[in-house]
TIRO-2110 file (N, C-alpha, C; in Angstrom, 1 decimal):
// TIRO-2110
0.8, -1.2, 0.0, N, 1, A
0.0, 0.0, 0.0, CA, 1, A
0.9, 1.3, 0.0, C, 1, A
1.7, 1.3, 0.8, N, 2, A
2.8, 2.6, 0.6, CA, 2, A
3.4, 2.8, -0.6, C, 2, A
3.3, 1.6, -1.2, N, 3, A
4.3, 1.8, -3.0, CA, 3, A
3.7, 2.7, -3.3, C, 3, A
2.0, 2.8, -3.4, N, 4, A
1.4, 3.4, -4.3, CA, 4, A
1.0, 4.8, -3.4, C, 4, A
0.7, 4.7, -2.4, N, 5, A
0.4, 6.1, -1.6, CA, 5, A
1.5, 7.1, -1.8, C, 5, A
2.6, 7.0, -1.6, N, 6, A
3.8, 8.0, -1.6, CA, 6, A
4.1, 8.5, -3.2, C, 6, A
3.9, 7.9, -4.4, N, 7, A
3.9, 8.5, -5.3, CA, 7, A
2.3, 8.9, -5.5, C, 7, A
1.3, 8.7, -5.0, N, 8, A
0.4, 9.3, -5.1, CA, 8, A
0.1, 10.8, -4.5, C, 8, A
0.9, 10.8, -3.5, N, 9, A
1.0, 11.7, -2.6, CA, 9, A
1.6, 13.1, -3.2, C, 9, A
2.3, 12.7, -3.9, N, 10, A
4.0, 13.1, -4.6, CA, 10, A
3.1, 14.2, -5.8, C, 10, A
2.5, 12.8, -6.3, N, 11, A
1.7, 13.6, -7.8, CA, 11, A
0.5, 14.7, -7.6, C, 11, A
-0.2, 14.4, -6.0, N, 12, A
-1.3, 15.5, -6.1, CA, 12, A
-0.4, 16.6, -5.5, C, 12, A
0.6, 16.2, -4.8, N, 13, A
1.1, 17.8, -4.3, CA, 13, A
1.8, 18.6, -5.4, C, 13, A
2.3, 17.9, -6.4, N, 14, A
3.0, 19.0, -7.7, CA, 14, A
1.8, 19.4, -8.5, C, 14, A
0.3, 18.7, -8.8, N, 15, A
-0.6, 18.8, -9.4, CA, 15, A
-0.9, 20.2, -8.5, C, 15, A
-1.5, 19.9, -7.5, N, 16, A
-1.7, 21.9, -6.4, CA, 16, A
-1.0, 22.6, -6.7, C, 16, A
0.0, 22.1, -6.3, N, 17, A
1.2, 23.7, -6.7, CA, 17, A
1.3, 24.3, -8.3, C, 17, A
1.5, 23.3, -9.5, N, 18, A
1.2, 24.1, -10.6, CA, 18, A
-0.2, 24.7, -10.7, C, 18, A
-1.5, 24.2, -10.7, N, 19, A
-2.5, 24.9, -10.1, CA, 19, A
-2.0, 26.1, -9.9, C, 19, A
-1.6, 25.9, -8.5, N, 20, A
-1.6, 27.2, -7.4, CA, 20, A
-0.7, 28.5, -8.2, C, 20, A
0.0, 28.3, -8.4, N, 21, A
1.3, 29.0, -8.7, CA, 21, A
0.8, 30.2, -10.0, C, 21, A
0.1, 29.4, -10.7, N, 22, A
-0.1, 30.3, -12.2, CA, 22, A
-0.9, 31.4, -11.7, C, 22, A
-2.0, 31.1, -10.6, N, 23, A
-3.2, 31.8, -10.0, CA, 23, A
-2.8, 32.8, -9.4, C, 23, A
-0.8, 32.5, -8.8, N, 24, A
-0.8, 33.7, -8.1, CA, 24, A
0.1, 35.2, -9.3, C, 24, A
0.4, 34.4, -10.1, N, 25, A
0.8, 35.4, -11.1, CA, 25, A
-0.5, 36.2, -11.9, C, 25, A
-1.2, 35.1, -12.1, N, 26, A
-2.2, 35.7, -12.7, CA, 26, A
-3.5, 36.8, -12.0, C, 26, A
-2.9, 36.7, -11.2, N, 27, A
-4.3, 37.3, -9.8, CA, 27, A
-6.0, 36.5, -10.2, C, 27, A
-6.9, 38.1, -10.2, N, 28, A
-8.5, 37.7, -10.1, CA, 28, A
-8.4, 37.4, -11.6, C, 28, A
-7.2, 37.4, -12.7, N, 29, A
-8.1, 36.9, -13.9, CA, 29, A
-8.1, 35.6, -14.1, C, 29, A
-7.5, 34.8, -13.1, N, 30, A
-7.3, 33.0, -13.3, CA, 30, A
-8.0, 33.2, -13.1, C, 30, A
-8.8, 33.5, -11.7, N, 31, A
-9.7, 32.8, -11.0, CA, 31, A
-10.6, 33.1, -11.3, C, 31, A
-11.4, 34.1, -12.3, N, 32, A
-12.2, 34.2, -13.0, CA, 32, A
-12.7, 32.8, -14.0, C, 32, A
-11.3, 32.7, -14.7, N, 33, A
-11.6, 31.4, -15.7, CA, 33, A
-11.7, 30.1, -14.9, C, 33, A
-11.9, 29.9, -14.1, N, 34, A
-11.6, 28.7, -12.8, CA, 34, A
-13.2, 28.2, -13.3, C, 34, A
-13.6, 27.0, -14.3, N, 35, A
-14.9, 26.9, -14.2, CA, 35, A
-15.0, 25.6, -13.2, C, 35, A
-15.8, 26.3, -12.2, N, 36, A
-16.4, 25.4, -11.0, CA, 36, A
-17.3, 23.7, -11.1, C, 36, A
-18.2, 24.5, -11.9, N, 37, A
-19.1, 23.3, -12.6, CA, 37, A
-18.4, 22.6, -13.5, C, 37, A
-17.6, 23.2, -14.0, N, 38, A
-16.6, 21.8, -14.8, CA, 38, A
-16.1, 21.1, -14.0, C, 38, A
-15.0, 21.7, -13.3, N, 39, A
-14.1, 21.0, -12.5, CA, 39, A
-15.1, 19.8, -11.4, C, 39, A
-16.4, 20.3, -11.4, N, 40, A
-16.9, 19.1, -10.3, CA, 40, A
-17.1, 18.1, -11.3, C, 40, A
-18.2, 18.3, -12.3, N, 41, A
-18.8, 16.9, -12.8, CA, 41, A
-17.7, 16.4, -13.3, C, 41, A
-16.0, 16.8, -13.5, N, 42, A
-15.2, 16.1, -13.3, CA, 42, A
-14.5, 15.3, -13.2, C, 42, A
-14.7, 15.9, -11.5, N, 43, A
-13.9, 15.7, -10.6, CA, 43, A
-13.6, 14.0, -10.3, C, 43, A
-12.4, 12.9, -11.1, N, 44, A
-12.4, 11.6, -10.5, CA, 44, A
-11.0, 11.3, -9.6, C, 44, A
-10.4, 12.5, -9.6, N, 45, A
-9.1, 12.1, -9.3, CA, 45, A
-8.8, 12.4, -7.8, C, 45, A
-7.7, 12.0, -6.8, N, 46, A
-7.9, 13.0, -5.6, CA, 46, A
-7.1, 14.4, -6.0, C, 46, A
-6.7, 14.5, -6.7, N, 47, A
-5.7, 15.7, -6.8, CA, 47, A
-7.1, 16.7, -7.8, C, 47, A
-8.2, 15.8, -8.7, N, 48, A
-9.5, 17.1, -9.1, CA, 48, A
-9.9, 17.4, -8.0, C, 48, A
-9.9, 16.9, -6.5, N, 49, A
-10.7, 17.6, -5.4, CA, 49, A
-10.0, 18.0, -4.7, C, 49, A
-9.1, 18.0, -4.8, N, 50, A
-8.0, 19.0, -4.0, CA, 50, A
-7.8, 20.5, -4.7, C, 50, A
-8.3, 20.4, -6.0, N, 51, A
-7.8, 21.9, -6.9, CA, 51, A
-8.8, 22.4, -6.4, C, 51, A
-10.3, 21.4, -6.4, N, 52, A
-11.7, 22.1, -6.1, CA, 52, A
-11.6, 22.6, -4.4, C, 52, A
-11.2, 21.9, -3.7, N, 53, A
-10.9, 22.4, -2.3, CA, 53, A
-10.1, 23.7, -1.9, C, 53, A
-9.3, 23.4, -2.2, N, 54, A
-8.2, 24.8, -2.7, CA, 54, A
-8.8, 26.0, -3.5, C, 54, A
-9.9, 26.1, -4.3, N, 55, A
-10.5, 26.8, -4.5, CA, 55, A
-11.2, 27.5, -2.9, C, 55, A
-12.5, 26.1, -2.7, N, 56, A
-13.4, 26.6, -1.8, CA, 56, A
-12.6, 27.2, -0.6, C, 56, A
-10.8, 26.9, -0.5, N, 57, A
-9.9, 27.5, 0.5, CA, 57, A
-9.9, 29.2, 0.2, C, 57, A
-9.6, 29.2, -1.2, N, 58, A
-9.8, 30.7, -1.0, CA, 58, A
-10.8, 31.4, -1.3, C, 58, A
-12.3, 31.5, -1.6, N, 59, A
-12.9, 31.7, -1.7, CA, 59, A
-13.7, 32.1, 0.0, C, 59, A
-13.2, 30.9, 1.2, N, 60, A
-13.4, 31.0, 2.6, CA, 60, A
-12.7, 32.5, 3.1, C, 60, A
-11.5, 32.6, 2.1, N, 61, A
-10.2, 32.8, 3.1, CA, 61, A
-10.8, 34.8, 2.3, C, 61, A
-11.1, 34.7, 1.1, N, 62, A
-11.9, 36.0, 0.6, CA, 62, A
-13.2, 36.6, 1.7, C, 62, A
-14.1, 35.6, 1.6, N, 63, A
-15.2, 36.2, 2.3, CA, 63, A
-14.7, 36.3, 3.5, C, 63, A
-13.7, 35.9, 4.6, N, 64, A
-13.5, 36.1, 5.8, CA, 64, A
-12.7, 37.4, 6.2, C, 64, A
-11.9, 37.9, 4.8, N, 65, A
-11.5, 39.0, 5.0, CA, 65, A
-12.7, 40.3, 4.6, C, 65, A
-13.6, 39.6, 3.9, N, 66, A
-14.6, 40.8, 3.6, CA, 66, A
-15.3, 40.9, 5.3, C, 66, A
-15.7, 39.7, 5.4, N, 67, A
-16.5, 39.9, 7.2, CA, 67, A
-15.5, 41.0, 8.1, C, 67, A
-14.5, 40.7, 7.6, N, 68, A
-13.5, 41.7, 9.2, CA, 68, A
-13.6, 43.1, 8.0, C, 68, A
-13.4, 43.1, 6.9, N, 69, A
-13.7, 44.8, 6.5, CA, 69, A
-14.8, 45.3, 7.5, C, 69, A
-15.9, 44.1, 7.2, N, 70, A
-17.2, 45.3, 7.8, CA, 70, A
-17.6, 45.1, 8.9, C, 70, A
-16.3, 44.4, 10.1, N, 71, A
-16.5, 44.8, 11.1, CA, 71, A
-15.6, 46.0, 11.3, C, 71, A
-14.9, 46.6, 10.8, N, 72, A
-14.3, 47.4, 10.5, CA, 72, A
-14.8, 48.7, 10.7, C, 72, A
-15.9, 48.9, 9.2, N, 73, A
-16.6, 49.7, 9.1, CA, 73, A
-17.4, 50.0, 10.0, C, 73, A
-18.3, 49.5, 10.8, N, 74, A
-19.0, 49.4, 11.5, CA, 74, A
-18.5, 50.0, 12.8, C, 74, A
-17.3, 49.7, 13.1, N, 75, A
-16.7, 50.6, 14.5, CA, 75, A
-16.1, 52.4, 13.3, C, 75, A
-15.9, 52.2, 12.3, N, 76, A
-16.5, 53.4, 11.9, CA, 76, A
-17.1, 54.3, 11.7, C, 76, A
-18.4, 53.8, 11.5, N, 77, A
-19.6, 54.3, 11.5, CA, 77, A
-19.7, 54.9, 12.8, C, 77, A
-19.5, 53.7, 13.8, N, 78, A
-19.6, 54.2, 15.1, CA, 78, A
-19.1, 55.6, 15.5, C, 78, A
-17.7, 55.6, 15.2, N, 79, A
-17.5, 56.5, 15.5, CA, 79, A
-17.8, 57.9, 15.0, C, 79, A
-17.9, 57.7, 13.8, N, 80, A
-18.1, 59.1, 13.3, CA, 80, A
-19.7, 59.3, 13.8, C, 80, A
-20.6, 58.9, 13.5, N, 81, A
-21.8, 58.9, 13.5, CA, 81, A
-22.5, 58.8, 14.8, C, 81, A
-21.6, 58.4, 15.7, N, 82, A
-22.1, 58.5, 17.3, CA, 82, A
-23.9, 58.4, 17.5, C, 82, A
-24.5, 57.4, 16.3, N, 83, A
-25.7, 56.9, 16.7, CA, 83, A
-27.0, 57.6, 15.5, C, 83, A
-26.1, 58.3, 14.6, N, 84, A
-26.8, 59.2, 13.7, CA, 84, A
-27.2, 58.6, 12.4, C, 84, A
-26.3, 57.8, 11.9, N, 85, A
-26.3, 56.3, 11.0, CA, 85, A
-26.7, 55.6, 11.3, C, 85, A
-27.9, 54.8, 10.5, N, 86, A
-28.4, 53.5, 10.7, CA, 86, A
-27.0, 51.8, 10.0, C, 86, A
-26.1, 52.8, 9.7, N, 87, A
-25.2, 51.5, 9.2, CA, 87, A
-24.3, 50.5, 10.1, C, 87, A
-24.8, 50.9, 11.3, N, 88, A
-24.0, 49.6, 12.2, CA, 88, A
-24.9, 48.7, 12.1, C, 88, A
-26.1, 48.2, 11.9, N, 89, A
-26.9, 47.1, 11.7, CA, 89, A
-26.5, 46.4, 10.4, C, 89, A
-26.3, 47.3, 9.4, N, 90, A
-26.1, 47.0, 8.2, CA, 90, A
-25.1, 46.3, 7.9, C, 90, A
-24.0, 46.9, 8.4, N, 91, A
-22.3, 46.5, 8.9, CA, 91, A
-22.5, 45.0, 9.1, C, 91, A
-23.2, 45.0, 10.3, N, 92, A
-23.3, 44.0, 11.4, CA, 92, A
-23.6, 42.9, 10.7, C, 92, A
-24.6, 42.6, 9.8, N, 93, A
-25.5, 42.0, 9.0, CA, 93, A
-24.4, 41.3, 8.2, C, 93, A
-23.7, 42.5, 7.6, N, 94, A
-23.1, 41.9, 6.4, CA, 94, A
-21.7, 41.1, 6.9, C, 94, A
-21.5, 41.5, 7.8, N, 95, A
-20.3, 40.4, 8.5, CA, 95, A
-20.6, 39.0, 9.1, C, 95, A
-21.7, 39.1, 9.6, N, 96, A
-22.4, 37.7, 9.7, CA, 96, A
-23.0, 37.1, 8.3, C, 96, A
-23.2, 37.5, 7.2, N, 97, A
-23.6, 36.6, 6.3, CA, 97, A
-22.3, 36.6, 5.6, C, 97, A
-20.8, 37.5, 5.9, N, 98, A
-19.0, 36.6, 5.3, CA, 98, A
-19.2, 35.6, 5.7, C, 98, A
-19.3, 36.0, 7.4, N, 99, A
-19.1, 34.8, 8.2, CA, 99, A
-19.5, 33.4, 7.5, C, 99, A
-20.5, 33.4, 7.7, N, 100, A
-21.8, 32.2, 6.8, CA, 100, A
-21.4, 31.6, 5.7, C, 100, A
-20.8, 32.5, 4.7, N, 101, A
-20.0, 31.9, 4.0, CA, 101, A
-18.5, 31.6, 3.8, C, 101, A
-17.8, 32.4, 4.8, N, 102, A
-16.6, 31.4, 5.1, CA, 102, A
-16.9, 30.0, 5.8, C, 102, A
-17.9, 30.0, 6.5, N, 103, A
-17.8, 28.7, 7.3, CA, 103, A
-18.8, 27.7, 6.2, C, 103, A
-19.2, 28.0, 5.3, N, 104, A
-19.8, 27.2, 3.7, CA, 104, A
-18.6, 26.2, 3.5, C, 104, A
-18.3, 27.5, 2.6, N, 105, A
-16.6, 27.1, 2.1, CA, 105, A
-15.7, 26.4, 2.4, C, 105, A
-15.6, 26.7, 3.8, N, 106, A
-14.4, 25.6, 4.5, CA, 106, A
-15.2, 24.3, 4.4, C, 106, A
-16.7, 24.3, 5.0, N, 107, A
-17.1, 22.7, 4.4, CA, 107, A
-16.9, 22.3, 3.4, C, 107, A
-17.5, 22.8, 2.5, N, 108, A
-17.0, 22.5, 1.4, CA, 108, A
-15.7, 21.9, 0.9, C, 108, A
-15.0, 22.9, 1.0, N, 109, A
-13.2, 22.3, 0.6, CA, 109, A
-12.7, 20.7, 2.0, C, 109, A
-13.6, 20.8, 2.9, N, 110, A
-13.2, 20.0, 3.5, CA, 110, A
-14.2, 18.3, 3.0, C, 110, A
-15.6, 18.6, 2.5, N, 111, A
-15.8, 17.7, 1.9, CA, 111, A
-15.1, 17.3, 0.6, C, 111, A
-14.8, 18.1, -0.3, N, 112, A
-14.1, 17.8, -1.1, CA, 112, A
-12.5, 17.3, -1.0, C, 112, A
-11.8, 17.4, 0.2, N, 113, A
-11.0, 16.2, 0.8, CA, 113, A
-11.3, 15.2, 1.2, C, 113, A
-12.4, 15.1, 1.4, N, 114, A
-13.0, 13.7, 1.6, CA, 114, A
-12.7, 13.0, 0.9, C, 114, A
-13.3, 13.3, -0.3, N, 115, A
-13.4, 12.9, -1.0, CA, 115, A
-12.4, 12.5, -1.8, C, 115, A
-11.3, 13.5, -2.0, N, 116, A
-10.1, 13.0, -2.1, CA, 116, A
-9.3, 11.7, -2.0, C, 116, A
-9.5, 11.8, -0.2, N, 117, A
-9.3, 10.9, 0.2, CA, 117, A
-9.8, 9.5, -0.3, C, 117, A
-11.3, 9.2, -0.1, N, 118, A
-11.7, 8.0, -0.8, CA, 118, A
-11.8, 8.1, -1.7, C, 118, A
-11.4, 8.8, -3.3, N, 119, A
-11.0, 8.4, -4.1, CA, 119, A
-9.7, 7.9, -4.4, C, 119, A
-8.5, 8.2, -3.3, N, 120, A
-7.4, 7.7, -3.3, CA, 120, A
-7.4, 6.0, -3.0, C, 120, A
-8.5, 6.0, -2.0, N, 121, A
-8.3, 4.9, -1.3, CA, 121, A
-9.4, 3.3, -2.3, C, 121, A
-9.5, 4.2, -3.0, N, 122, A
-10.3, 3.1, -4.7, CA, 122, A
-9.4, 2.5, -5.1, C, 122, A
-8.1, 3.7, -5.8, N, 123, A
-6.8, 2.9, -6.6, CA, 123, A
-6.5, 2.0, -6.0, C, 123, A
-6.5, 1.1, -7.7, N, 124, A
-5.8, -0.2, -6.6, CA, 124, A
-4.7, 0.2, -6.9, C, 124, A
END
């Protein structure tokens, strides 16, 4: 079983990193072309659900920095507006529904290691 795990291991981690790498040269215009629905109906390999995970990783790791902007904002509002602005509810609102979807996403990417995994564990 190790024969095959260790070069399997080997191949999805150089498969992520070319992935990864082009995306960071490329910024938001890779990740524009990233088609989602393709890459699932797919997805048979563990290294297709690791690109798809790696996705839903940043996609988590996006909306989690938008939730802390608009907690951000929100102790702005405060301040300047000392109660004159209705946008600390609004703030408030929109940082709990990042929230909601960073914590989507990380399911996500974490089912899609799952999955990974037991599609690793099919090869004979």
């Amino acid at each position: 079983m190790r024969r095959i795990t260790v070069p399997v291991t080997l191949a999805m981690v150089a498969l992520v990193a070319a992935l990864y790498l082009p995306t960071q040269r490329a910024g938001a215009e890779a990740a524009e072309t990233f088609d989602l629905e393709q890459a699932i109906t797919g997805a048979k390999t563990p290294a297709d659900h690791e690109v798809i995970a790696s996705h839903y990783d940043r996609e988590a790791a996006t909306a989690k920095a938008k939730a802390e902007e608009h907690r951000k904002l929100v102790e702005a509002y405060r301040n300047i507006g000392r109660g004159r602005f209705p946008m600390e509810g609004h703030g408030q609102r929109l940082a709990q529904n990042y929230e909601s979807v960073t914590a989507e996403n990380a399911a996500l990417a974490e089912a899609h290691r799952e999955m990974a995994r037991e599609a690793a564990q099919k090869k004979p």
